[in-house]
C-alpha positions in Angstrom: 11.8 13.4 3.1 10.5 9.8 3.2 8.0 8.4 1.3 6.5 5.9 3.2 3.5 4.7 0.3 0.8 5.2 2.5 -2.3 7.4 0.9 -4.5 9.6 2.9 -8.1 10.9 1.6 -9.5 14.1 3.3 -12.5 14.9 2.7 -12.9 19.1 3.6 -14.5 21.8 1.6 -12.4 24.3 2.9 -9.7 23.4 -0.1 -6.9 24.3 2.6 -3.7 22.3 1.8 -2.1 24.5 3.7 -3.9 23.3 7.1 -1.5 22.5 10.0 -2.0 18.6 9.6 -1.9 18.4 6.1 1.2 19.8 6.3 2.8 17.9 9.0 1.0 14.7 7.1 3.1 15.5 3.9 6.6 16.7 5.9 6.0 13.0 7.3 6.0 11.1 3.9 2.4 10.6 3.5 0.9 10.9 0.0 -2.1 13.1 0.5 -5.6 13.5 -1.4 -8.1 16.1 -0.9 -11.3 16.3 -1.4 -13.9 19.4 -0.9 -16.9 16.8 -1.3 -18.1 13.4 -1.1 -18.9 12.5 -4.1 -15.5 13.0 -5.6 -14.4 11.3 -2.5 -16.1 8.1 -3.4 -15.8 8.4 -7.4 -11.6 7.9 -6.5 -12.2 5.8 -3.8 -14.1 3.3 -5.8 -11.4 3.6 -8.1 -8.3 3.9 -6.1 -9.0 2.7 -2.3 -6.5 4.3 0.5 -5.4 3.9 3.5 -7.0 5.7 6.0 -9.6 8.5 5.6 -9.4 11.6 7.7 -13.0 14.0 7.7 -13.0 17.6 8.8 -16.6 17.1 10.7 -17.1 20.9 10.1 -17.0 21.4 6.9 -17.8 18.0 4.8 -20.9 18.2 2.6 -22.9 15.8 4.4 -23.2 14.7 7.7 -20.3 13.2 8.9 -21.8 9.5 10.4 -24.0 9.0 6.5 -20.6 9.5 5.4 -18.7 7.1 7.3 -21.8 4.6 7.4 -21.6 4.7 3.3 -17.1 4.3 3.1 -18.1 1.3 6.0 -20.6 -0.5 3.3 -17.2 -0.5 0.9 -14.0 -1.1 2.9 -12.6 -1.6 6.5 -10.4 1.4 6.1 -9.5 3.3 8.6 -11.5 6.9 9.0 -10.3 9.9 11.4 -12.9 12.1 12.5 
């Protein structure tokens, strides 16, 4: 496997690592961070930006566009919903 140095922040409360595309994420090379709420999310972020952010819309702690309205107020990165 490649590592191709790119980090990924999910924010999911499920705590699945296991999901299908975090999997297939981390077969690919990417370097992947999960977090089961927002908060934590944006404690590392602050600290360690990435680059892109992908949110499971079902199970994130608070409603999904707050969320991505607050990461937009910070950064430019990209976010998958």
């Amino acid at each position: 496997m490649q590592n191709i140095n790119k980090l990924i922040y999910i924010i999911d409360i499920s705590r699945n690592m296991e999901n299908p595309a975090i999997v297939l994420l981390k077969n690919a090379g990417f370097t992947i961070n999960l977090f089961t709420n927002a908060d934590d999310f944006f404690r590392e972020f602050s600290i360690k930006p990435c680059d892109f952010i992908v949110i499971n819309v079902e199970t994130s702690d608070r409603n999904t566009f707050v969320l991505c309205s607050e990461i937009r107020l910070q950064s430019t990165v990209p976010i998958i919903i």
